[in-house]
N, C-alpha and C positions, 0 to 999 in steps of 0.2 A: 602581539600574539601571532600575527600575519606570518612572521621571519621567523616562527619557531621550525625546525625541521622534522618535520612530518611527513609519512610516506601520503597521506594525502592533506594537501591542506585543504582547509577552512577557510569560508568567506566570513567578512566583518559581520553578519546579522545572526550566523551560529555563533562566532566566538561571543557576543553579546549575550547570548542566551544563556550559553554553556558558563561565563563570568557570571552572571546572575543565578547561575545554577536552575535556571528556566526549563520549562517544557521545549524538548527540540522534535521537530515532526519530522521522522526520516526518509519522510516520501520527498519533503525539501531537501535534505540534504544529501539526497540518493540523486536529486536533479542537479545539486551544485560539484559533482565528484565527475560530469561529463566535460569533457576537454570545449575551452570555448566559453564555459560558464566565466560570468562575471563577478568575480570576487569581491567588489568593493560595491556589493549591493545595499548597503545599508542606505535607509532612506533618509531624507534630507531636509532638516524643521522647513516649513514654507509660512510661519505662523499662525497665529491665530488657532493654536491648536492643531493645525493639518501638517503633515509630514508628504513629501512629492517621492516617490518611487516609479521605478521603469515597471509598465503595467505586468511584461515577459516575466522578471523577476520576482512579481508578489506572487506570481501564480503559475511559478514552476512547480509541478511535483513526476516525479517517477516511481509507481507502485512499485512494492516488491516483490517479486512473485516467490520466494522461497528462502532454503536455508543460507543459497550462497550468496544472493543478494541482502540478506539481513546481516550478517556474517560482514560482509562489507561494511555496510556501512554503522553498524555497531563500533565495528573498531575505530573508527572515523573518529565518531563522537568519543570514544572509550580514551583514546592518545589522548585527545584535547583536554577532555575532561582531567587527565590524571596529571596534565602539565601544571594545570593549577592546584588539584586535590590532589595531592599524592597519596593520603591516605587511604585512596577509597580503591586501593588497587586489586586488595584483597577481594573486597565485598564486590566488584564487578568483574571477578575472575568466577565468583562461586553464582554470581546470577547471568552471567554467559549461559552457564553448564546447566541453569534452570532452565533458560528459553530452549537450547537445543534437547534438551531432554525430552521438551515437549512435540519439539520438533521430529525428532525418531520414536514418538511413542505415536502421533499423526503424521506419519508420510503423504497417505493419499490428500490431506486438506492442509498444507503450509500454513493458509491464514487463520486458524486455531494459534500457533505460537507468533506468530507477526500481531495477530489483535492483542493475546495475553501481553506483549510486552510495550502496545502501546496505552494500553489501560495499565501496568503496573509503573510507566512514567509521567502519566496523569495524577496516578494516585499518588505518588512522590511531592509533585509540585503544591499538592493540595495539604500534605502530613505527612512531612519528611520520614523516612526511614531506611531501612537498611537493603537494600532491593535483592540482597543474598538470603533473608530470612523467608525463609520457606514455610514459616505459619502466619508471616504476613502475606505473600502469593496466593495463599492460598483460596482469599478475597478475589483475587482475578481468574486463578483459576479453577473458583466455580461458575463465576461469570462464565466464561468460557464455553462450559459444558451447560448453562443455561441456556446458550445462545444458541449450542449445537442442536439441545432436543429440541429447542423452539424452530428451527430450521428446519428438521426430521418431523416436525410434526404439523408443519406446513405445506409437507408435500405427500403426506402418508395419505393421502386421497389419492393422488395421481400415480394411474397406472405407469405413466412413463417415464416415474423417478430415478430409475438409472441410465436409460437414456440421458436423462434433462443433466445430472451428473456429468455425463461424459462427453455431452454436445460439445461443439466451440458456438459462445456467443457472439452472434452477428455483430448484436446492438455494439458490444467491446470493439468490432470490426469496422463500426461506422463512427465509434468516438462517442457514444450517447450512454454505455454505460460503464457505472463508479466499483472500481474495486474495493472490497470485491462483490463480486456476483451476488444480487441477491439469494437469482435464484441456481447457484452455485454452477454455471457454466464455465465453459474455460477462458481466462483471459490469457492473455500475452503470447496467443498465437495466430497469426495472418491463415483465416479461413481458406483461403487458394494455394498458398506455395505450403504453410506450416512454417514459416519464417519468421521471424522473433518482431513481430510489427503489425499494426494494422492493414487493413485491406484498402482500407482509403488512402492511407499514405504513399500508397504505390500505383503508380495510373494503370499497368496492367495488371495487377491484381482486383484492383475495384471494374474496371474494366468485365472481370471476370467473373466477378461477386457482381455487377448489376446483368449480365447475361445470365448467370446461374441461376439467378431468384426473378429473371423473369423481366423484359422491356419495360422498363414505365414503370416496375415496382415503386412503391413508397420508399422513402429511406427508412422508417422506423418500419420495419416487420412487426407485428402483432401475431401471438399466439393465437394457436388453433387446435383444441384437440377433439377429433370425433365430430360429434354432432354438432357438438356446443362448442361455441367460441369464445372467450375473454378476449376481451377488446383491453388494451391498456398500453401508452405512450410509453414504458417504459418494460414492458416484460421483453424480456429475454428468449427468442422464439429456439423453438424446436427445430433440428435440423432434417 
């Protein structure tokens, strides 16, 4: 499957997946599409039930942040898949047109349609079906909109909800926190330059970020609003 001719190939541990017709998680195969990755990651029996893998490899992923990176790497999976399925070319041309759908009906929040379609290939692997049927979507995307008002409604206390919205998260900035945002900060942009990277991966940018917030700062910032403080190792502070 390696030698098939694909505008992008596949390493050996997604075509396994994708052959078994498995769950593929595209934040891995969004990290195996960068030049340099190693294709022939598949891991290696060492017996006794344990399998040996290069540690780099089990725990590469690259978020997606939006429609052009999902876009990407959809089609990735979509060619491979349809080398082997031919028939399903139909049914994931009309559930493309689902997720972006959702995608232009949520501009300002991508990860609405990035989560809808990694819950509706969860629910695939669990009770196979047709991922173009849109009264079976429809399971995911009220999830969705559960998750949204549950999010909305964990911040309908704080005064500085749009702010907190529109911040860039530091923690994103120092590697500490998981896309995406809980508390829906911006990820995937370098708080100093606005460079498509973190602040720590560039010495004068963190340079910049540890003078801006202060000598001697903590590396985990901790929220602060007002009077009152939340203390917590993993919030997302306010800028």
């Amino acid at each position: 499957m390696q030698i098939q001719p694909l505008d992008q190939p596949l390493p050996r541990s997604i075509w396994k997946l994708i052959i078994q017709d498995q769950y593929v998680n595209f934040e891995k195969l969004f990290a195996a599409t960068d030049p340099g990755y190693d294709h022939h990651n598949d891991a290696k029996d060492f017996g006794n039930g344990y399998v040996l893998v290069k540690k780099d490899l089990a725990t590469a992923k690259k978020p997606l942040r939006g429609e052009a990176d999902w876009s990407r790497v959809f089609n990735a999976w979509r060619d491979g898949t349809l080398i082997l399925y031919p028939h399903r070319r139909e049914e994931l041309q009309g559930y493309a047109k689902v997720v972006r759908d959702i995608f232009h009906t949520s501009p300002i929040d991508p990860h609405n349609a990035i989560w809808f379609d990694t819950e509706s290939h969860q629910r695939y692997v669990n009770v196979p079906y047709r991922l173009d049927n849109r009264s079976e979507s429809m399971v995911s995307i009220l999830s969705q909109l559960f998750r949204g008002s549950k999010r909305m409604g964990d911040n309908v206390a704080s005064p500085q909800m749009g702010k907190m919205q529109a911040a860039t998260c530091y923690n994103w900035n120092l590697g500490i926190c998981d896309d995406p945002c809980k508390f829906r900060r911006k990820h995937g942009f370098c708080s100093e330059c606005r460079g498509q990277h973190r602040a720590k991966e560039l010495s004068s940018c963190y340079a910049a970020f540890q003078a801006r917030r202060g000598k001697g700062s903590s590396p985990e910032f901790q929220e602060s609003t007002g009077s009152s403080a939340v203390r917590s190792k993993n919030a997302c502070p306010t800028s």
